[in-house]
The first five atom37 places (N, CA, C, CB, O) and aatype in JSON, in Angstrom:
{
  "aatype": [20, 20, 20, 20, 20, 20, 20, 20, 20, 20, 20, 20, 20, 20, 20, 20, 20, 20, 20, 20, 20, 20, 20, 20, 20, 20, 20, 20, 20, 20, 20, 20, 20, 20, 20, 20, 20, 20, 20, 20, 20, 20, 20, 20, 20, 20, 20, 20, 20, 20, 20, 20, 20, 20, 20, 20, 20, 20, 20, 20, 20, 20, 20, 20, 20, 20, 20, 20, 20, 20, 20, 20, 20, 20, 20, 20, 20, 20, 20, 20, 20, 20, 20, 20, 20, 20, 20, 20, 20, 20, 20, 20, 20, 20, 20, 20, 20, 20, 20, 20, 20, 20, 20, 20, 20, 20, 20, 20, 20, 20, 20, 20, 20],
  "atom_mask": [
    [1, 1, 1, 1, 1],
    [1, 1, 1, 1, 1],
    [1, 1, 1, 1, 1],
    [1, 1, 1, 1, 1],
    [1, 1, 1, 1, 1],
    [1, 1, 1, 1, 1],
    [1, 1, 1, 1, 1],
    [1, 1, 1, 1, 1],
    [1, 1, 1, 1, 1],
    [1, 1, 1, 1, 1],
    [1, 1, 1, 1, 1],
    [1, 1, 1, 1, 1],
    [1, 1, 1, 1, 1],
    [1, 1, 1, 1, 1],
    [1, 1, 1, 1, 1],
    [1, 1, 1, 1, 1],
    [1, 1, 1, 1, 1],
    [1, 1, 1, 1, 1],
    [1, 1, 1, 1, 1],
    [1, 1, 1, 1, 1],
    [1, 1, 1, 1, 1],
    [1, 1, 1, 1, 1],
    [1, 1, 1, 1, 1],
    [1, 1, 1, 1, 1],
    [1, 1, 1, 1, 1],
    [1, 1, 1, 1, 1],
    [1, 1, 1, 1, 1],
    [1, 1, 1, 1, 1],
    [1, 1, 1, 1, 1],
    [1, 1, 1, 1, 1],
    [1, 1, 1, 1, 1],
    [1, 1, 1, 1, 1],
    [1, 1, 1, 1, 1],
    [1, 1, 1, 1, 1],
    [1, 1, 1, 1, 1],
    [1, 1, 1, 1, 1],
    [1, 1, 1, 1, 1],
    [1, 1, 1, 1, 1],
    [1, 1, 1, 1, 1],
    [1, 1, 1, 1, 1],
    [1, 1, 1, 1, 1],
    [1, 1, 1, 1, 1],
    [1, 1, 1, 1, 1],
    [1, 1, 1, 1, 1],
    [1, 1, 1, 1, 1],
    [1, 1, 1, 1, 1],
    [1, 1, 1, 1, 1],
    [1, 1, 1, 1, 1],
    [1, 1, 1, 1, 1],
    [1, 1, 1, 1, 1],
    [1, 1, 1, 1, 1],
    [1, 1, 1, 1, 1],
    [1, 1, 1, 1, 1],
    [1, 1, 1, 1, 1],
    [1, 1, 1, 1, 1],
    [1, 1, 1, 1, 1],
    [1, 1, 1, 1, 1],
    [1, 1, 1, 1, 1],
    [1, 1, 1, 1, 1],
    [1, 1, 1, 1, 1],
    [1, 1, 1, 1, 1],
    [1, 1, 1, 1, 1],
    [1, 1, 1, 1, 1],
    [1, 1, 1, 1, 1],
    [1, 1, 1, 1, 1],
    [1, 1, 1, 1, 1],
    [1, 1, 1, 1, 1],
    [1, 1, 1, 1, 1],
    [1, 1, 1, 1, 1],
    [1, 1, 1, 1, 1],
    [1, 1, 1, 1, 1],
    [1, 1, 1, 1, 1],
    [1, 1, 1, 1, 1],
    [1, 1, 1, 1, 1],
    [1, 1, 1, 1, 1],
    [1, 1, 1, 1, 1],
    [1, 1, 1, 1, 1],
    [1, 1, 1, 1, 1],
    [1, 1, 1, 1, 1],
    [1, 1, 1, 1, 1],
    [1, 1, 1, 1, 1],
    [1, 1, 1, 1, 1],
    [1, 1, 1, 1, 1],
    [1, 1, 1, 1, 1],
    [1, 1, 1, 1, 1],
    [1, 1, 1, 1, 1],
    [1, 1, 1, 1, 1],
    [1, 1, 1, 1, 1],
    [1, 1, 1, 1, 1],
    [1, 1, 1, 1, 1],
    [1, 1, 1, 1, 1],
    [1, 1, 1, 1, 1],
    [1, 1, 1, 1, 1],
    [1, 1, 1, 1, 1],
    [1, 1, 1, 1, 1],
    [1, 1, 1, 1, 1],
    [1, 1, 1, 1, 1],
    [1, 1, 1, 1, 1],
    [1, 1, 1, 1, 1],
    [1, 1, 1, 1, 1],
    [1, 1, 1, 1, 1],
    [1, 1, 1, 1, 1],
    [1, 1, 1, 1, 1],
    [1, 1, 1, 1, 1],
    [1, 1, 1, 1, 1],
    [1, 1, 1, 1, 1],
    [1, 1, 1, 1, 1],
    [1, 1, 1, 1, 1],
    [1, 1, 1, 1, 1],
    [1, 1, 1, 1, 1],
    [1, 1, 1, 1, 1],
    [1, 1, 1, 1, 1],
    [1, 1, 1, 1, 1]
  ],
  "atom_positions": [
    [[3.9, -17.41, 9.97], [3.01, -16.27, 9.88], [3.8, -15.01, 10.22], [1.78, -16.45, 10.83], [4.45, -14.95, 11.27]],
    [[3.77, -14.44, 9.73], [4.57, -12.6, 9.77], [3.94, -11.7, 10.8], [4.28, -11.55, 8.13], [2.77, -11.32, 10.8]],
    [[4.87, -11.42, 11.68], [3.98, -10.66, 12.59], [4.52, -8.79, 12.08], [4.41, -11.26, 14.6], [5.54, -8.35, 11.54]],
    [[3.13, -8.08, 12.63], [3.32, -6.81, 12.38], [2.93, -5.85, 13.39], [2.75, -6.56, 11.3], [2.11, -6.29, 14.2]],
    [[3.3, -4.66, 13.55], [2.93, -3.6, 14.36], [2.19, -2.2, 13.84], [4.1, -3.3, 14.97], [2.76, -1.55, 12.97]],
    [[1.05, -1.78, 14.32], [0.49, -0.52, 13.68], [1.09, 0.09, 14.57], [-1.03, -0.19, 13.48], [1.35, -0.46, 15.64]],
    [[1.45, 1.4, 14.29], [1.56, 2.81, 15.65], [0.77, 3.88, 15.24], [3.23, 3.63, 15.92], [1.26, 4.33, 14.2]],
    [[-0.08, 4.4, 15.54], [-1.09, 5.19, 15.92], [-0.66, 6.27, 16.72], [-2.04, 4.5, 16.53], [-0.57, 6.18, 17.94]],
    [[-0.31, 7.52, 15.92], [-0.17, 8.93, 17.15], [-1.42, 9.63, 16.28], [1.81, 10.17, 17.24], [-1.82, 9.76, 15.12]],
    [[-1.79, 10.02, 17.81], [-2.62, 11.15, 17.28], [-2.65, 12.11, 18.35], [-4.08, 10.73, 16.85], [-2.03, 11.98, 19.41]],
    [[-3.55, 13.28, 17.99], [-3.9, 14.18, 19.31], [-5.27, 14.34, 19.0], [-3.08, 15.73, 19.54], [-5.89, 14.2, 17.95]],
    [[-5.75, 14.82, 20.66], [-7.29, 14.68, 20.86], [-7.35, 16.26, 21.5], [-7.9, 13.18, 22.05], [-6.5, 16.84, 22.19]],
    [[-8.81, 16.76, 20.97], [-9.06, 18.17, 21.82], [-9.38, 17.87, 23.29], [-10.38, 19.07, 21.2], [-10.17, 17.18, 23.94]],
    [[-8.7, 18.44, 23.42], [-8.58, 18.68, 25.15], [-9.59, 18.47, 25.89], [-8.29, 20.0, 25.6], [-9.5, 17.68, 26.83]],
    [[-10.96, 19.24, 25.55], [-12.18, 18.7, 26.05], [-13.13, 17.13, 25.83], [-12.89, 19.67, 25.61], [-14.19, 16.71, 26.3]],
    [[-12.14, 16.61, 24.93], [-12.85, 15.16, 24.79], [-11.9, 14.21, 24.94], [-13.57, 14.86, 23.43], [-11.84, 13.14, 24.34]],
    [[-10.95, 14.74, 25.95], [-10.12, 13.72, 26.23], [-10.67, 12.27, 26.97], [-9.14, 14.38, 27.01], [-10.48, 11.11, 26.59]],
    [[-11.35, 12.72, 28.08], [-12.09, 11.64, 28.81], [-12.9, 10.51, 27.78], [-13.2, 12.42, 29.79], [-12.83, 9.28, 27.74]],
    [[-13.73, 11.55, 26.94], [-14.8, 10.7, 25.88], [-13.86, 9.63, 24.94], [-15.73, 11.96, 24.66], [-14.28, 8.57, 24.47]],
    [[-12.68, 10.1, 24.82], [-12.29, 9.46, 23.91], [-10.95, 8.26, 24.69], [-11.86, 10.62, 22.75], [-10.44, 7.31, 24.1]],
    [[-10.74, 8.59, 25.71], [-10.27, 7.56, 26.13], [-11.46, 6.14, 26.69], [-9.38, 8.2, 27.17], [-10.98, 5.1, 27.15]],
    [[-12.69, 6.29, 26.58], [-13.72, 5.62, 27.39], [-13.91, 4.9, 26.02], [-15.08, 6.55, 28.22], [-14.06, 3.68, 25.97]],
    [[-13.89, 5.86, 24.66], [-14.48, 5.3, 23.66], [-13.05, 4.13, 23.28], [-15.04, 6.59, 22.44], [-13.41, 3.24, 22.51]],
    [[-12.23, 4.09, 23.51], [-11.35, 3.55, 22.4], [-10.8, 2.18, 23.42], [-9.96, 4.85, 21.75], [-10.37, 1.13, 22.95]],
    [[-10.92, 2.45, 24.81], [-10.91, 1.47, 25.9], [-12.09, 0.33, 25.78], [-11.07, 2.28, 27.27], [-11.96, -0.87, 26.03]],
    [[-13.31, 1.05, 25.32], [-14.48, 0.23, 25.56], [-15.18, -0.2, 23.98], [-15.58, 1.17, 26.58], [-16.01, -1.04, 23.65]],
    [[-14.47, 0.72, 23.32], [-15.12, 0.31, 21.7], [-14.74, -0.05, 21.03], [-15.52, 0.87, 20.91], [-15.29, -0.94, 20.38]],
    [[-13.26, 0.54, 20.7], [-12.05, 0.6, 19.59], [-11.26, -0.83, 20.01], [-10.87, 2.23, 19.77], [-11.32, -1.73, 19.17]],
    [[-10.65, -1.04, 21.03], [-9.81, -1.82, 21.68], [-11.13, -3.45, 21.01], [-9.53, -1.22, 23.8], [-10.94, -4.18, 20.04]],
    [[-12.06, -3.47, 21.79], [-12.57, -4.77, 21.73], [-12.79, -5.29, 20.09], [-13.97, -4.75, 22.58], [-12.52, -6.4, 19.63]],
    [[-13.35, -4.1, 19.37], [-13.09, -4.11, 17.74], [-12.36, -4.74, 16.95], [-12.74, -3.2, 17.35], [-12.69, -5.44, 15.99]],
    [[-10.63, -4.34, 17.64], [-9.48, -4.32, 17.04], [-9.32, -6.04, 17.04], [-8.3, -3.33, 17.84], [-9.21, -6.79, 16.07]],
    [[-9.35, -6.33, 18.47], [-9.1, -7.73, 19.34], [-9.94, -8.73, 18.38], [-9.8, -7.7, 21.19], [-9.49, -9.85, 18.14]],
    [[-11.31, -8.24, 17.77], [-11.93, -8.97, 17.42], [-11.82, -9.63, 15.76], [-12.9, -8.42, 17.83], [-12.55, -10.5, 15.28]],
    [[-10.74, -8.93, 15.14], [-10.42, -9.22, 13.98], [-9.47, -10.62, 14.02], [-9.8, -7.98, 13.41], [-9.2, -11.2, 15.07]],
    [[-9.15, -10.92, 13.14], [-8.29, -12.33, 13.26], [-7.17, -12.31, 13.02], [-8.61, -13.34, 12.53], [-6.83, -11.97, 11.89]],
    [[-6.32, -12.64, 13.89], [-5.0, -12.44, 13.92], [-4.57, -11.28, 15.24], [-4.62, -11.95, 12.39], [-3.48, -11.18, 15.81]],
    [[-5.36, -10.78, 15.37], [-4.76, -9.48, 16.26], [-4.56, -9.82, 17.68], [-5.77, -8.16, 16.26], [-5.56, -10.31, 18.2]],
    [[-3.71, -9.72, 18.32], [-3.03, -9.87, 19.63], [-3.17, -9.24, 20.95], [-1.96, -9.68, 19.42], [-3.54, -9.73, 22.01]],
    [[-2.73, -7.84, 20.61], [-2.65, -7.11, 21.74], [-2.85, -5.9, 20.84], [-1.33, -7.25, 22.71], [-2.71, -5.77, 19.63]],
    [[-3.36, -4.72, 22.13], [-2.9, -3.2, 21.55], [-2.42, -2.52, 23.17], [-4.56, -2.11, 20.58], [-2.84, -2.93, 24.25]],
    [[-1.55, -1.51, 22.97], [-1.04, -1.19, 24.26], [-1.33, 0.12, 23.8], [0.49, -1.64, 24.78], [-1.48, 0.19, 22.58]],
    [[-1.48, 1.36, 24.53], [-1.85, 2.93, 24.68], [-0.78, 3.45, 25.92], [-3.73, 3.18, 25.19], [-0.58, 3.23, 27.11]],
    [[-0.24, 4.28, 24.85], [0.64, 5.23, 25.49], [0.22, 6.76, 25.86], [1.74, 5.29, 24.63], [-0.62, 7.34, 25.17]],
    [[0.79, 7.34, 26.92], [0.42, 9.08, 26.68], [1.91, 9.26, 26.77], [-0.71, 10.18, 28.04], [2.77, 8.61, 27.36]],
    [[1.97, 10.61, 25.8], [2.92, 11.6, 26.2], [3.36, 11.99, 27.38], [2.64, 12.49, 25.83], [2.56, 12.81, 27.81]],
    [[4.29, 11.81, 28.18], [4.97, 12.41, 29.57], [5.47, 13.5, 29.72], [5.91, 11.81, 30.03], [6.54, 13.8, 29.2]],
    [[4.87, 14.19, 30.38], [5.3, 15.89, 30.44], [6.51, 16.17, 30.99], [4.36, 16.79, 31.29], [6.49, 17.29, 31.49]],
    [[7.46, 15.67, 31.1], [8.72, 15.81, 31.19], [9.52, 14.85, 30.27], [9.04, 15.7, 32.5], [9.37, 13.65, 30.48]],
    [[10.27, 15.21, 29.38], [10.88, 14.69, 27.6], [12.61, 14.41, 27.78], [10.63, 16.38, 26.08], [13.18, 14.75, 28.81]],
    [[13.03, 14.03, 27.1], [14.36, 13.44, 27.53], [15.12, 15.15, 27.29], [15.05, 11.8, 26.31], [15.85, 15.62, 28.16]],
    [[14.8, 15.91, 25.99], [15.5, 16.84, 25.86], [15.12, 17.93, 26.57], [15.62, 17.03, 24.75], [13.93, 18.14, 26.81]],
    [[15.98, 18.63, 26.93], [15.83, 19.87, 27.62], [15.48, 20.95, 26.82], [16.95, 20.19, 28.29], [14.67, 21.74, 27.31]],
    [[15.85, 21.16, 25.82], [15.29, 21.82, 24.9], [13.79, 21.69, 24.02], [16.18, 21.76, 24.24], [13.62, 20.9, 23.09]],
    [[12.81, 22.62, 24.51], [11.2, 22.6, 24.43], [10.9, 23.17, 22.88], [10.39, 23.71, 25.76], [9.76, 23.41, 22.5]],
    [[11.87, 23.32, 22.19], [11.31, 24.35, 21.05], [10.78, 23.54, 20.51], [12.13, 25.19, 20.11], [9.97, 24.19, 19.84]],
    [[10.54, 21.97, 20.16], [9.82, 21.15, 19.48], [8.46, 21.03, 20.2], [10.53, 19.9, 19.29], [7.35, 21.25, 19.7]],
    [[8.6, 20.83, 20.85], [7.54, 20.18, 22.45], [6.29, 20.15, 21.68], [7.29, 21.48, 24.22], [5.71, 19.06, 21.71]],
    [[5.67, 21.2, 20.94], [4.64, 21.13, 20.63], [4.26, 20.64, 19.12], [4.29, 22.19, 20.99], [3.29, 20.88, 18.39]],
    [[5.44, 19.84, 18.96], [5.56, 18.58, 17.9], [4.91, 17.82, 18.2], [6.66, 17.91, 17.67], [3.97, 17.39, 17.53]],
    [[5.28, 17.42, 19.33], [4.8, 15.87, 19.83], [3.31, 15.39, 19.74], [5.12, 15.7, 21.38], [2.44, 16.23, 19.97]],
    [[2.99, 14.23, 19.47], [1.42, 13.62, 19.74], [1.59, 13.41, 20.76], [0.77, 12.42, 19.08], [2.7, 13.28, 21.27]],
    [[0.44, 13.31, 21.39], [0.02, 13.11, 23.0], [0.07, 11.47, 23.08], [-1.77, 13.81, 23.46], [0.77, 10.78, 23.82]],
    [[-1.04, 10.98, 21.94], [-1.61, 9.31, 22.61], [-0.65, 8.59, 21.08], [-4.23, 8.89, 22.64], [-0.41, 9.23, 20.06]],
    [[-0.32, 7.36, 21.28], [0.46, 6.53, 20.7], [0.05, 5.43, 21.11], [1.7, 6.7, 20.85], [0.16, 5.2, 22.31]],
    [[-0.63, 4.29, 20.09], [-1.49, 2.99, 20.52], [0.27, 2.37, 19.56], [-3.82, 2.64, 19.65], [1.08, 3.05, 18.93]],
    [[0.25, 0.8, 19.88], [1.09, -0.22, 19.41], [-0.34, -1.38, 19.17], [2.51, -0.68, 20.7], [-1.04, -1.62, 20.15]],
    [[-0.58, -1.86, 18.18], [-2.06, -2.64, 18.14], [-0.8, -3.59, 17.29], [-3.95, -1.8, 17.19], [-0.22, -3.03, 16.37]],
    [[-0.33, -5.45, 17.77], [0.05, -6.12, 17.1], [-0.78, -6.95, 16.44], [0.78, -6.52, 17.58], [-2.0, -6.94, 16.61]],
    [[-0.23, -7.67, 15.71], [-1.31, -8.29, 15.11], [0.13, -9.17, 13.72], [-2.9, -6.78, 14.45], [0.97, -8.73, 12.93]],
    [[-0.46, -10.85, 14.25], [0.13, -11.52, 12.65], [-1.19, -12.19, 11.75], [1.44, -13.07, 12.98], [-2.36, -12.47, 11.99]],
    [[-0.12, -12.27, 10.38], [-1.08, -12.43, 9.39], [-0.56, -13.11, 8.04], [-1.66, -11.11, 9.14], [0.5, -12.87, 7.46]],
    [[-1.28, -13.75, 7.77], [-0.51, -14.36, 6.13], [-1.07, -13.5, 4.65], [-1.13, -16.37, 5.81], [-0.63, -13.48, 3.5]],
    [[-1.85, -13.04, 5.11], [-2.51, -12.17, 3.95], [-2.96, -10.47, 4.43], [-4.02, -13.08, 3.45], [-3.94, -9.79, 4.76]],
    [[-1.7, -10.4, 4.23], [-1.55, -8.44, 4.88], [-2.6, -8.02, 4.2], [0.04, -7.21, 4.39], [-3.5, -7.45, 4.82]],
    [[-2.71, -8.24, 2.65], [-3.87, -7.13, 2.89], [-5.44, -6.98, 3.04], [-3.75, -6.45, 2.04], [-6.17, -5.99, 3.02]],
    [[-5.68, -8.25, 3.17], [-6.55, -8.86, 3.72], [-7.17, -8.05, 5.14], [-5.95, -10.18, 3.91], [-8.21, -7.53, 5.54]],
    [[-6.12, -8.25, 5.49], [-6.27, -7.58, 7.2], [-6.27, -6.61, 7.38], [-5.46, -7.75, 8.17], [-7.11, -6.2, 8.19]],
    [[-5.01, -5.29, 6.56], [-5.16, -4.21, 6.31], [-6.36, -3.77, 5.8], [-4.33, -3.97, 5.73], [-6.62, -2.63, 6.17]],
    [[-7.52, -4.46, 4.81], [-8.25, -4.0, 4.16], [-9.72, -4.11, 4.83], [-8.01, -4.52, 2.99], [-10.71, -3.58, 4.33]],
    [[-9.72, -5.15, 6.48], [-10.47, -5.24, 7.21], [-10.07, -3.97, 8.38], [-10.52, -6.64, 7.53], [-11.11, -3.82, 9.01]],
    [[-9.48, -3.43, 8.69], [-8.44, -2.45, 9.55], [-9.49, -0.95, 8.92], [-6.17, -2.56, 8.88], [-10.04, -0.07, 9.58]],
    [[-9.47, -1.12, 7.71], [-9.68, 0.11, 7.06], [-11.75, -0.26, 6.7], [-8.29, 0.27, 5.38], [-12.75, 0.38, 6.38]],
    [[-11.59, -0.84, 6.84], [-13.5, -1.45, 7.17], [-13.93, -1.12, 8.27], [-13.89, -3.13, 7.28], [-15.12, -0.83, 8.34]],
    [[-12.95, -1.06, 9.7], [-13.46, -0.75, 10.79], [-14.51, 0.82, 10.66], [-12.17, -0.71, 11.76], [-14.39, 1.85, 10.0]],
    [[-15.57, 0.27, 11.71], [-15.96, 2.32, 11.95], [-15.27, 2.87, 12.22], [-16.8, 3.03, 12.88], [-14.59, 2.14, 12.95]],
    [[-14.69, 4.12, 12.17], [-13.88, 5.26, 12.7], [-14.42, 6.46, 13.08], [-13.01, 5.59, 11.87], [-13.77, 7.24, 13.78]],
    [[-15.48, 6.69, 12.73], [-16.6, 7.89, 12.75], [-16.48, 8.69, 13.31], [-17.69, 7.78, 13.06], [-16.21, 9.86, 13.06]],
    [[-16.82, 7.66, 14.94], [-17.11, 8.32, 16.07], [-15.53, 9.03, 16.91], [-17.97, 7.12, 16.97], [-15.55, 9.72, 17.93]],
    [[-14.15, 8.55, 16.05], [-13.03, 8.93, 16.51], [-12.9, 10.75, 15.82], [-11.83, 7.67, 15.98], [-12.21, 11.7, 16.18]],
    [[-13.64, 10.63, 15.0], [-13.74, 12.13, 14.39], [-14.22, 13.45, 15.14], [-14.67, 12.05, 13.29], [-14.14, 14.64, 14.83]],
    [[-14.65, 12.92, 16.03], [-15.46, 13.73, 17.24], [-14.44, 13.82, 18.02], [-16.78, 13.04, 18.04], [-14.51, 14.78, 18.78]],
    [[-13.48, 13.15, 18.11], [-12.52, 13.57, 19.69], [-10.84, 14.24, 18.71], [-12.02, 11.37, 21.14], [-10.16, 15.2, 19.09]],
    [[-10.66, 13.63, 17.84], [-9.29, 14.12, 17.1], [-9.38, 15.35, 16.64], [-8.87, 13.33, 15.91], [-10.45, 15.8, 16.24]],
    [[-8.19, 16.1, 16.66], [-7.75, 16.98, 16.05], [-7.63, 16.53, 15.16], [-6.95, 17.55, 16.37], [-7.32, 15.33, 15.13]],
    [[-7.89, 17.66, 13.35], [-8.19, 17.4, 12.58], [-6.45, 17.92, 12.18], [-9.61, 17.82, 12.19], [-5.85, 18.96, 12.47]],
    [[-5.89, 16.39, 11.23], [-4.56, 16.78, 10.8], [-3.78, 15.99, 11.5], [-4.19, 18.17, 10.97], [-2.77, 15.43, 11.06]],
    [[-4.29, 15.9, 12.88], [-3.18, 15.01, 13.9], [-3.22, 13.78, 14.24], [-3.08, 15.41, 15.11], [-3.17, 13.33, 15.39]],
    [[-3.33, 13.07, 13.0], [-3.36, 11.43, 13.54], [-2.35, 10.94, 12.42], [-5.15, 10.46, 13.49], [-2.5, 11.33, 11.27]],
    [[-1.23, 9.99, 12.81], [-0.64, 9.39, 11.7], [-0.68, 7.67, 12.13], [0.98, 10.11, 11.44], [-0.46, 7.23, 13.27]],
    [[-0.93, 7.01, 11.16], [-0.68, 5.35, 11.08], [0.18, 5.07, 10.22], [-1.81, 4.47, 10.7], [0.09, 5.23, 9.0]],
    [[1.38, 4.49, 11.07], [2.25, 3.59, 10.67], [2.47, 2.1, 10.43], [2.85, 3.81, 11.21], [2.53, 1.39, 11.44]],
    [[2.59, 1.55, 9.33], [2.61, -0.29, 9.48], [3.91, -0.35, 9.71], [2.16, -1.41, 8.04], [4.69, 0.49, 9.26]],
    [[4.39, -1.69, 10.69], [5.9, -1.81, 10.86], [5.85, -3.64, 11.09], [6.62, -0.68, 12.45], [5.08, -4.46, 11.58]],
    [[7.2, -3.64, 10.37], [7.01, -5.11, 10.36], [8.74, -5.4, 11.3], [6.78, -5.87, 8.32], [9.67, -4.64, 11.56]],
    [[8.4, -7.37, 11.67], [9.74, -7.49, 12.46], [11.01, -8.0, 11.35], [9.5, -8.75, 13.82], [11.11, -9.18, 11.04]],
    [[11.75, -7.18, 10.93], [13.02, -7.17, 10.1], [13.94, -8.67, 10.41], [13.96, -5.68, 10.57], [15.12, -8.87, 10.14]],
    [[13.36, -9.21, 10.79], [14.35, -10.3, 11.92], [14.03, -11.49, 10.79], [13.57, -10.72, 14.06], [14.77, -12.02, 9.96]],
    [[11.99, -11.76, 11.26], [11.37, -12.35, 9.94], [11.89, -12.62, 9.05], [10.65, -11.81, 9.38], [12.65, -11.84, 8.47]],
    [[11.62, -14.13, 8.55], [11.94, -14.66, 7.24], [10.37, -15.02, 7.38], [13.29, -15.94, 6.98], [9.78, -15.37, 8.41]],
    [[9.94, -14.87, 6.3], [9.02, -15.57, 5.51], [8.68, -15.63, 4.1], [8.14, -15.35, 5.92], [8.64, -14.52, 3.57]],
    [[8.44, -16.55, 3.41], [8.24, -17.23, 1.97], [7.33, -16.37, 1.74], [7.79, -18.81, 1.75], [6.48, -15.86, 2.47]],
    [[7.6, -16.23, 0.58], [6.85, -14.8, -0.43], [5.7, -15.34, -0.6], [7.51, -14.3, -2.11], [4.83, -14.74, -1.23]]
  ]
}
């Protein structure tokens, strides 16, 4: 079975930071878990002190960065349940523009086509 990794950056308005960490701890997370195949998801924040000393990017950066693993024999299967999920209520806390999803797979993997 092929295992894979989503990464999830996004940024949230400032005032719904709380709401949206409660929502994605208590709504999103159990959601994710509940699909088949899916493993773990881990949530990162941004650390206000950055390896470079130089800030002229700084306000590049996404704040929150989820890792949600998950294996599967029929990617798009799963991808196409991923994209079935509600998201709705994440529309209320994101900045509009600032969310990117990445699929990443382990390069190491062999598996039969």
């Amino acid at each position: 079975m092929a295992t894979y990794v989503i990464a999830v950056l996004c940024n949230v308005h400032a005032d719904s930071e709380r709401e949206f960490n409660e929502w994605y701890e208590t709504e999103h997370i159990p959601e994710l878990l509940g699909l088949p195949g899916f493993l773990s998801v881990k949530r990162l924040v941004l650390n206000d002190l950055q390896i470079s000393t130089d800030d002229s990017h700084s306000q590049d950066h996404f704040r929150h960065l989820a890792l949600i693993d998950f294996e599967t024999d029929d990617l798009a299967a799963t991808l196409a349940a991923v994209r079935n999920l509600d998201g709705a209520q994440a529309a209320n806390f994101l900045v509009p523009g600032q969310l990117m999803a990445s699929l990443y797979r382990d390069p190491t993997a062999h598996v039969a086509p």
